[in-house]
C-alpha angles and dihedrals in degrees: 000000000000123000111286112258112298126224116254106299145184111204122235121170138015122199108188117197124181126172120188124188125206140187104216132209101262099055098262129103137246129206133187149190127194114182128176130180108199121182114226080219141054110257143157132254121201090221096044113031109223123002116193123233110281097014114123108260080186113025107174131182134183135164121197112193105199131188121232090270084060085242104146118247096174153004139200109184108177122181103199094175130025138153095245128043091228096060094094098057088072084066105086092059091066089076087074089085089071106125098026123124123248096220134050106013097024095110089055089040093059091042093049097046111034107013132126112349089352087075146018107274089229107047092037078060092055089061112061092057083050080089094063094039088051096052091039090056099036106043102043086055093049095048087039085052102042088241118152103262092224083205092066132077137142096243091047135086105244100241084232093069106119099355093120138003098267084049097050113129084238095049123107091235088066089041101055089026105042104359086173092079098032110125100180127118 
């Protein structure tokens, strides 16, 4: 279902966000953010004089590869366009989150390790949807697969209970897909 009819409009910005996820050769996963933020008018940045209609002011990359227990082996963060030429220099901390989890505690460790001035507000902002991604790349493809989803046991909560409303413990979802764990009248 589309968005309802807008009032008259001029557009003025366009943020693009993609996000692709991939299972490598060697066993392990990559995943990657491309985010662009494009003016529908000619304007000038103070960093960069001049910037054409249609041309990034912020043009971010990053690429996660992740192991099968979603721990982080390693991380490419690129910024190709930024207001200041100084922008790019921030990439190389990103590498301190080599070793974190992508999971619970991968929103803090972001924060912790490449928030505020520790990190590039844009691409800082790339990382905390990577989890999602991630499942979204990863689960699907075991269970695709038949391969044992090591998150999953019978005597253990699914990490997807009560992460969203179709996965609530009182949903019918939980009731007709995993009615152990089902809590609702």
């Amino acid at each position: 279902m589309p968005l309802p009819a807008a009032t008259k409009r001029q557009h003025i910005h366009t943020r693009s966000i993609s996000y692709t996820g991939y299972r490598r050769e060697d066993g392990l996963w990559d995943m990657e953010a491309h985010m662009t933020d494009k003016k529908a008018y000619q304007h000038r940045s103070r960093g960069r004089g001049e910037i054409e209609i249609g041309s990034p002011i912020h043009e971010m990359l990053i690429r996660i590869t992740i192991d099968d227990s979603f721990v982080v082996q390693d991380i490419v963060a690129i910024t190709e366009h930024s207001p200041y030429g100084m922008c790019p220099s921030i990439t190389p901390n990103y590498s301190s989150l080599i070793g974190a989890t992508v999971g619970p505690g991968w929103r803090k460790a972001i924060h912790d390790r490449v928030g505020g001035i520790k990190g590039c507000t844009h691409i800082t902002e790339l990382l905390y949807p990577i989890a999602t991604v991630a499942f979204q790349t990863i689960m699907p493809w075991r269970n695709h697969n038949s391969e044992k989803d090591p998150t999953q046991s019978s005597d253990r909560k699914p990490f997807v209970l009560n992460t969203c409303h179709a996965w609530g413990d009182t949903s019918p979802v939980v009731k007709k897909y995993m009615p152990e764990f089902y809590r609702g009248e």
